[in-house]
N, C-alpha and C positions, 0 to 999 in steps of 0.2 A: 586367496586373499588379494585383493584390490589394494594398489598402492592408492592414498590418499590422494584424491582430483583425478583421478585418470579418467577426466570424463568421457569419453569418446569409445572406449574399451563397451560398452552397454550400450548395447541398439536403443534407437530415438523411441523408438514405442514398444519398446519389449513384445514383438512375439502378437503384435497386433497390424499396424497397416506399416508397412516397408516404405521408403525411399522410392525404391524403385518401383513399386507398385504406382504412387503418386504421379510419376515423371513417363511411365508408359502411359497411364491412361490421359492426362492431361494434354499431355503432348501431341498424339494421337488425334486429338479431339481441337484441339485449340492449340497449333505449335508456337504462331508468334507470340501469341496474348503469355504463355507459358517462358517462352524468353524474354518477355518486357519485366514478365515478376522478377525471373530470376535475377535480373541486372540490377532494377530500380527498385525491389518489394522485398525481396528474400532476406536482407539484412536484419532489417526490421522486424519481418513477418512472420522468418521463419520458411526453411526452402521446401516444408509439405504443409504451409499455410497456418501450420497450428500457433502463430506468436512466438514472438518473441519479445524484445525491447517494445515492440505494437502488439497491439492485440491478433488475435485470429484473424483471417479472414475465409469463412467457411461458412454455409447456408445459416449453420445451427447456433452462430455467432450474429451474422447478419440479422436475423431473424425483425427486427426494430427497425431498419433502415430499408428504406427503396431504394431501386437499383438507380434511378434518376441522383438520389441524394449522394450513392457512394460514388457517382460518376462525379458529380460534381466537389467532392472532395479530393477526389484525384486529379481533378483538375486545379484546383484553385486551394488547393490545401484545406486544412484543419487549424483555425485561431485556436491560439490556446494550449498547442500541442506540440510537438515535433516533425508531424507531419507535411513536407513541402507539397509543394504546387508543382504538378505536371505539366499542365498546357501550352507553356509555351515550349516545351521538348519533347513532347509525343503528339501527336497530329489525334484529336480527338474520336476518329473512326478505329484508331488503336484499341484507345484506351476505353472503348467503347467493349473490344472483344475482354481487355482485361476483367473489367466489370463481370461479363457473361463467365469469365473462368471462377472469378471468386465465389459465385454465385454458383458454382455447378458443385454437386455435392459428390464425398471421393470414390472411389473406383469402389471400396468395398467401406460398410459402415464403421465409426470410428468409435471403438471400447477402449476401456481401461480396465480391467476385470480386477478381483480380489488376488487373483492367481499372477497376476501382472504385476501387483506391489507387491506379493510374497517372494516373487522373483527376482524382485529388484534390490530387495535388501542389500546393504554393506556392510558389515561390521569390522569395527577395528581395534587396536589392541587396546585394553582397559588400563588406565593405569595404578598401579599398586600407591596411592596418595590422596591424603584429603586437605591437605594443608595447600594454599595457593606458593605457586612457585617465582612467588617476587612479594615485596615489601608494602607494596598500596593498598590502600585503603581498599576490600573488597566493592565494597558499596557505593563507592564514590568514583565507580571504574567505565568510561563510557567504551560501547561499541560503535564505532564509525566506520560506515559501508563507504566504499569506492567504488562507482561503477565502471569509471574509467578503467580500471583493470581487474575488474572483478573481483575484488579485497577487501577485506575488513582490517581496522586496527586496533589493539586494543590499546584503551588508553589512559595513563593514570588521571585521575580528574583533581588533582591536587596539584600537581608539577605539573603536567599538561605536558608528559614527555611518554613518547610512543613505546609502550612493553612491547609486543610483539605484532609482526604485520601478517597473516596469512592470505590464501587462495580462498572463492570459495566458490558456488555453482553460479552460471552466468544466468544474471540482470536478476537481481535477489529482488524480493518486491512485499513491500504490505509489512515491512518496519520486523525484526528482529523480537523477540519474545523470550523472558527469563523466568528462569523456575523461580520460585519464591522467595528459596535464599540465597539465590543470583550467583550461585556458580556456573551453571547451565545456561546457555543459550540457543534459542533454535531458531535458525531459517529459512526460509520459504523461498524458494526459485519461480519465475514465470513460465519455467516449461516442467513440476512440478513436483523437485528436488525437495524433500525436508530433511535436515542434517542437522546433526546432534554435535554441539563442540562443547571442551572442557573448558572451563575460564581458567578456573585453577591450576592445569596442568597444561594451557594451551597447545589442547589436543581433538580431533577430530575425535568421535566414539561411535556414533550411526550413519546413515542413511536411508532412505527410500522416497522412490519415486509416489508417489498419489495419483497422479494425474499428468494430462501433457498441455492442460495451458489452468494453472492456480491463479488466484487471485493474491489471497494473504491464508495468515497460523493469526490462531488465536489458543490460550494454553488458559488451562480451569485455573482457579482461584487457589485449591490445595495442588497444585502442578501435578498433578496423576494425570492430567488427558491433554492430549493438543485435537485441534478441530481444524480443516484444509477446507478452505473453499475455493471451488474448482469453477472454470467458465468452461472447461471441456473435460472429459465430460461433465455433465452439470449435475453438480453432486455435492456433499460434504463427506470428508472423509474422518474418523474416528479414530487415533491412536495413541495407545498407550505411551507416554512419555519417559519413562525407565529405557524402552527398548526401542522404539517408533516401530514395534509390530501394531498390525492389525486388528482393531476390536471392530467397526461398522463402517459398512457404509451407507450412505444416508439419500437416494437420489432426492433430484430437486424436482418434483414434480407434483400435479394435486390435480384434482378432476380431469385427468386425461392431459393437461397441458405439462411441457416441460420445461425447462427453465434452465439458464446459467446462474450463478450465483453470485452476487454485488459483492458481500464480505461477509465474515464472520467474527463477533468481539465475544470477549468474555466477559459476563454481568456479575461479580464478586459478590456484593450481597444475595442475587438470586440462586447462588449456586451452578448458573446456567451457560449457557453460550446463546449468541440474541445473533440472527444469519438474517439477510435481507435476499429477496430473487431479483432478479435482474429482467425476466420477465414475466413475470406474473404480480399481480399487485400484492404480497406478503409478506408479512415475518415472521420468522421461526424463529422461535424458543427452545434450545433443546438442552435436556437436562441428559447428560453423562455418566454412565455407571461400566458396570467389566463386563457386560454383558451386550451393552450398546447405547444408543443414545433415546429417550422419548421425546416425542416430538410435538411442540403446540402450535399450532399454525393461526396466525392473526389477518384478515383482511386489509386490507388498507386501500385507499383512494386512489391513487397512483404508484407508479413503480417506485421503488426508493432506490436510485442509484450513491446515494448518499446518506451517511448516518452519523450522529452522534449520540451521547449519553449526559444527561443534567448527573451529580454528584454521586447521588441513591442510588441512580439505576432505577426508578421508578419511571421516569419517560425519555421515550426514545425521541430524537426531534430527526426526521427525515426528509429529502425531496429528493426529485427527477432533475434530471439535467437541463430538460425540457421544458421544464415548468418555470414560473413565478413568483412561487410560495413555496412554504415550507411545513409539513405536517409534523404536529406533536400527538403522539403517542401514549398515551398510558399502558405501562405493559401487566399492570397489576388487571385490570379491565379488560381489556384490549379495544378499545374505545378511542378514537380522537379526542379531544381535549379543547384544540387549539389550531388555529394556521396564522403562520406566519406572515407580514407585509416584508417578504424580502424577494427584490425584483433582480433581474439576471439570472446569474447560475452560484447562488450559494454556495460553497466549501466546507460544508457543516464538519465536512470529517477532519478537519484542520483547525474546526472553532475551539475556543478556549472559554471556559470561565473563571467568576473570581470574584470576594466578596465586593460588595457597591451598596455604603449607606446602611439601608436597611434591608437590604437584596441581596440574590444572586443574579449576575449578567454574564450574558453567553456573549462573546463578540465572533463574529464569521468572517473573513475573506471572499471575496467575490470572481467565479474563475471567467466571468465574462463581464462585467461592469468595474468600474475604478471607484469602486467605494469599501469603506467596514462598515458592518450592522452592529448594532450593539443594541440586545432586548433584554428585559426584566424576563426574571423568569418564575416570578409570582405571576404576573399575570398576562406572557408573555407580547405585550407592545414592544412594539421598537420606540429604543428611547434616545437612540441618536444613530446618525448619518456619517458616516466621516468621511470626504472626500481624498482621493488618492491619484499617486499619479499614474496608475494605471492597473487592470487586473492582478488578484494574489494570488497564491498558491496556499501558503502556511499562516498561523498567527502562533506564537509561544508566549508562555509567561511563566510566573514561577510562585509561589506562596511567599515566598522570604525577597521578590524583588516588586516593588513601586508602581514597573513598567510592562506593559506588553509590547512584544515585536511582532510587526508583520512585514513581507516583504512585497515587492511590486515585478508577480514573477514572471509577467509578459508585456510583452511592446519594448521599445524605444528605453523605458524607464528602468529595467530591468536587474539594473544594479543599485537598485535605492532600496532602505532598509528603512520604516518608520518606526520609531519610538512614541507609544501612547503612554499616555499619566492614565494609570487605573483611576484616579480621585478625579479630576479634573475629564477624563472622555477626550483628549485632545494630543492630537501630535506635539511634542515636545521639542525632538527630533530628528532629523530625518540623516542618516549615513550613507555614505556611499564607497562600500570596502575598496571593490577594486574595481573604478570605472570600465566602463564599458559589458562588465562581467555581469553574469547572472549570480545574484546574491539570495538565499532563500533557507529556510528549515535554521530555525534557533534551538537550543537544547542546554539548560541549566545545569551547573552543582548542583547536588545534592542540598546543599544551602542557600542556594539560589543568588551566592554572591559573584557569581559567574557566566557570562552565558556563551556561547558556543555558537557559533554562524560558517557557514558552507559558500563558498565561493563555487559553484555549480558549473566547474568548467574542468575539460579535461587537464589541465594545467592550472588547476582550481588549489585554494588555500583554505583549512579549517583557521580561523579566527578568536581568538578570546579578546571576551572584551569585558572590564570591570561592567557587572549589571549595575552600579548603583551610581557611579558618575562618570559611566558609558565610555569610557577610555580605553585604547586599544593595549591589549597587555600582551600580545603575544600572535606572533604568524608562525603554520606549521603546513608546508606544500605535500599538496594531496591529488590525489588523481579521482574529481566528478566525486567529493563529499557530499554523498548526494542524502544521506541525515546522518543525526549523531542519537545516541541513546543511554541515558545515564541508568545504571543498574539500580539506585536508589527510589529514583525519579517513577520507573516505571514499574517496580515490582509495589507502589504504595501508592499508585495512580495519583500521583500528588497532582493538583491543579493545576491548570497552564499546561500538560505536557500531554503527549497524545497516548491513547492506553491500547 
């Protein structure tokens, strides 16, 4: 039996491509370009390429990008990202061979087999209790991730005073997921940890690995399934939620081509889980049972690195990174509908809606221009523009609050929070928690009389502030509160909050 986080104790790819295997053949082949990663890339990347805190960097990841394009991203960095600029401290004929190693594919090909996650399981000791072992409201109990140290806390959403703080696997990614009636919580790691903890008993109870670079979890509607989507291998993975054993796996592939996979949500009304590929122009539908998952596969115009969902679940509204616009979806058809006038690079998966008049209006953050969209979504136009002070990341709202926030998550401005009037479409106003600091991701009470903001610094602060006359009620220091997650909020996909 495995003591609880001994992560290191489990080979990185179980029983598949070694360490060492990576570092002889690379080495061998490319030795400087091999110590330039190690010093400047490994952090991030991950020391056999497969991701970490960054993505992959491996042919079968690359696949989208030219060698020209990643060169000059390692030279001059990635806006928008965490990514810095090389050039002026590696002499570009370097960074040139670096290019040529990420691009070189690994000594021996890279699986994740069924026999790999049956391998990896953890289990641990059950506890004999159903009753929650503290006083707070169950429902009204937020999880907030720290990446700064790899932690979660759990938190009463009433007092806003911290129950208990754990470990949990490094760079958690793609938002935390509750069973239904939110005792349970599961997360998802970027190198492709799913772990099972008790709220109740604040207690670890599973593990297993899926994959070794995941995206996010998404968990069915009756909590009987979680669904992994993997960018290595490229695949969706199928498990039972009682035990996170193995029921399918799912690859990502369709007339010969293969694919990573963008994400995977859960469609409540459909019964289903709604998966986007990362290379190929599709989305899958897959509807889950104990035997495996079926799978319907939708065409689409461009890749959808991006997704959200209108209310129903009846359309999808996606784009590319790449792109201009934005595609709406009808998932009952499988049909386009609609495209979007939203220029830059849209945030769909961060949009919010909320009723307007005689409407529903989706509004978006923008992760390359300094504006919000805000479109009807009868007939979807855009029906206003709102100028900002610089590219977002998030937008929150709440049913029972007035206001939406969004934050201004890159450039210079980086520490401003804007306050929008749902009635009115207009900045109200604009905060600035903790100058200089990256301020970003709001997250409501359960009655939406509260809302919750992340000071996105490793010496970062979770924030309450009255939602209703936006007054600061409370600072609690955190380490890179990088979201927050209301158990109420997200097991009843209330509006405003992300699902």
């Amino acid at each position: 039996m495995l003591k609880p986080f001994n992560h290191w104790l489990l080979p990185l790819l179980l029983g598949t491509l070694s360490a060492q295997a990576w570092a002889e053949t690379d080495t061998a082949a490319n030795p400087e370009a091999v110590q330039i990663y190690q010093d400047n890339c490994a952090g991030c990347h991950g020391q056999q390429r497969t991701g970490g805190m960054g993505p992959a960097l491996l042919p079968e990841s690359l696949s989208r990008l030219k060698k020209q394009e990643a060169l000059n991203v390692i030279l001059h960095g990635r806006a928008l990202t965490q990514m810095p600029a090389f050039g002026n401290q590696i002499a570009e004929e370097k960074l040139n061979r670096l290019v040529d190693l990420i691009y070189t594919p690994p000594a021996e090909p890279l699986s994740f087999t069924a026999a790999d996650i049956q391998a990896s399981r953890v289990h641990y000791p059950q506890p004999d209790n159903d009753k929650p072992l503290f006083s707070a409201d169950p429902q009204n109990l937020f999880i907030v991730v720290e990446l700064g140290d790899h932690s979660a806390t759990l938190l009463d959403g009433d007092t806003f005073t911290p129950i208990t703080r754990f470990k949990t696997r490094f760079a958690l990614h793609g938002g935390p997921k509750f069973s239904p009636d939110g005792r349970y919580v599961y997360f998802a790691s970027r190198d492709g940890w799913i772990s099972k903890y008790d709220i109740y008993n604040m207690a670890w109870l599973a593990e297993v690995r899926v994959g070794i670079n995941t995206r996010n979890l998404a968990i069915s509607d009756d909590g009987q399934y979680l669904m992994a989507a993997n960018y290595l291998p490229g695949n969706l993975v199928l498990l039972n939620s009682k035990d996170l054993s193995l029921i399918d796996i799912i690859p990502a592939s369709s007339n010969g081509d293969n694919s990573r996979v963008s994400a995977v949500y859960t469609a409540p009304p459909r019964g289903s889980f709604i998966a986007a590929m990362k290379d190929i122009a599709e989305v899958w539908e897959l509807t889950p049972g104990e035997d495996g998952a079926q799978v319907r596969k939708i065409a689409t115009q461009d890749y959808l690195d991006d997704f959200f969902f209108d209310q129903d679940y009846q359309h999808l509204i996606g784009s590319s990174r790449k792109g201009d616009s934005a595609t709406v979806l009808n998932l009952d058809s499988g049909k386009e509908t609609a495209r979007l006038d939203i220029k830059g690079m849209p945030h769909l998966g961060s949009g919010i809606t909320w009723k307007y008049q005689d409407t529903e209006v989706l509004m978006s953050p923008n992760l390359k221009d300094s504006r919000l969209t805000i479109i009807d979504m009868k007939n979807w136009k855009t029906i206003k523009e709102i100028d900002t002070q610089g590219p977002g990341f998030f937008a929150r709202s709440h049913d029972g609050s007035p206001y939406a926030w969004s934050d201004v998550f890159f450039g210079p401005n980086r520490d401003v929070i804007n306050i929008i009037d749902k009635e009115t479409l207009s900045i109200v106003k604009t905060l600035k928690p903790m100058p200089g600091k990256t301020s970003g991701h709001v997250e409501f009470t359960r009655d939406g009389r509260y809302a919750l903001l992340s000071v996105w610094e490793d010496d970062g602060e979770l924030i309450v502030y009255d939602a209703k006359t936006l007054e600061e009620v409370k600072r609690l220091p955190m380490k890179k509160p990088s979201g927050k997650y209301n158990v109420y909020n997200k097991t009843r996909y209330v509006r405003g909050t992300s699902h």
